[in-house]
Each structure stands twice: as structure tokens, then as C-alpha cells.
C-alpha positions, 0 to 999 in steps of 0.5 A: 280065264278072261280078264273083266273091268267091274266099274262102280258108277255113281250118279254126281259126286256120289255124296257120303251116305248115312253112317249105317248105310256106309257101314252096310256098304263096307261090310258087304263090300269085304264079304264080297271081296272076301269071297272073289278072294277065295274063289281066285275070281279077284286080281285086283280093286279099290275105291277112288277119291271124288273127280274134283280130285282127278287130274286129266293128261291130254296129248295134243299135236305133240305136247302133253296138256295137264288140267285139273278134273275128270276126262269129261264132264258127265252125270255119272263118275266111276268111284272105285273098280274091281279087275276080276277073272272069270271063265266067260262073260256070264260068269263076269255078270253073275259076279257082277251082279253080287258086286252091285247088290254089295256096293249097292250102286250101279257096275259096268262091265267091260272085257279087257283086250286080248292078248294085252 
């Protein structure tokens, strides 16, 4: 099976939502990790704090520069991830699919190399 890096985007500092939207979230959230759980699909995941609180490791001309913030400055951040295993990448994207509807936000998918 092919390893695949499901990304939940969000727009922003993707502000707390409303307490029953967050509970919505949650609980969609463990159903659906409940599930990939069982199926043998899960390998790993987890939420990530706010990009103000990311710290960015550079190399450059043999020095290592450390800075406070996310690697690039964008209108979308990641805020938490699943590493999954699926048969192919249609398999990848149906799973996909369900995490987006669970976390109700955007997923990007992404295949890990092989052989790594």
C-alpha cells in the first residue's frame, strides 16, 4: 500500500469556531478517525497549534538560521494532518473526501515518495 499526506487547510489563523460547530467538528473528526482506525487506512495524525506559534529552521551557505514563524507567509496554513495508506490514489481521495466533510475544511492530498 502507498503511503498519502492528507493536509487540512484553513484560510488565515483559522479562528475557533462557534462552540457547537467545534463540537461538530470533533466529533466528526474521531468518528472518521475511528473508522480509518478500524479499516487499517490510519498510520498516523494530529491537529497543529496557530502558525504564530511555528518556528522555521533555514540553511543557508552552511549556517542553520532559526526565525519565529511559519516557512512562508501565505493566506492559507495547514492546521493538522493525517499520514494514511490506501491501495491507490482514488482510494486516497475517497478517504480524502470523508475527512473534508468531517473537519469541514479544505484537504490537500499528496503522495509520499517511494521507496523513503
Amino acid at each position: 500500500m502507498k503511503q498519502y499526506l492528507l493536509s487540512v487547510m484553513h484560510e488565515g489563523d483559522y479562528p475557533t469556531p462557534e462552540p457547537e460547530v467545534l463540537e461538530q467538528m470533533h466529533t466528526q473528526v474521531m468518528a472518521f478517525n475511528d473508522r480509518i482506525t478500524a479499516s487499517g487506512a490510519w498510520v498516523f495524525g494530529g491537529g497543529l497549534q496557530p502558525k504564530d506559534l511555528a518556528t522555521t529552521l533555514r540553511y543557508r551557505d552552511g549556517d542553520v538560521l532559526v526565525t519565529d514563524g511559519p516557512y512562508a507567509e501565505s493566506k492559507e496554513q495547514m492546521g493538522g494532518f493525517w499520514v494514511i495508506q490506501a491501495e491507490d490514489l482514488d482510494a486516497a481521495l475517497a478517504l480524502a473526501k470523508d475527512a473534508s466533510a468531517a473537519c469541514m475544511g479544505d484537504v490537500e492530498v499528496r503522495p509520499f515518495q517511494d521507496g523513503g
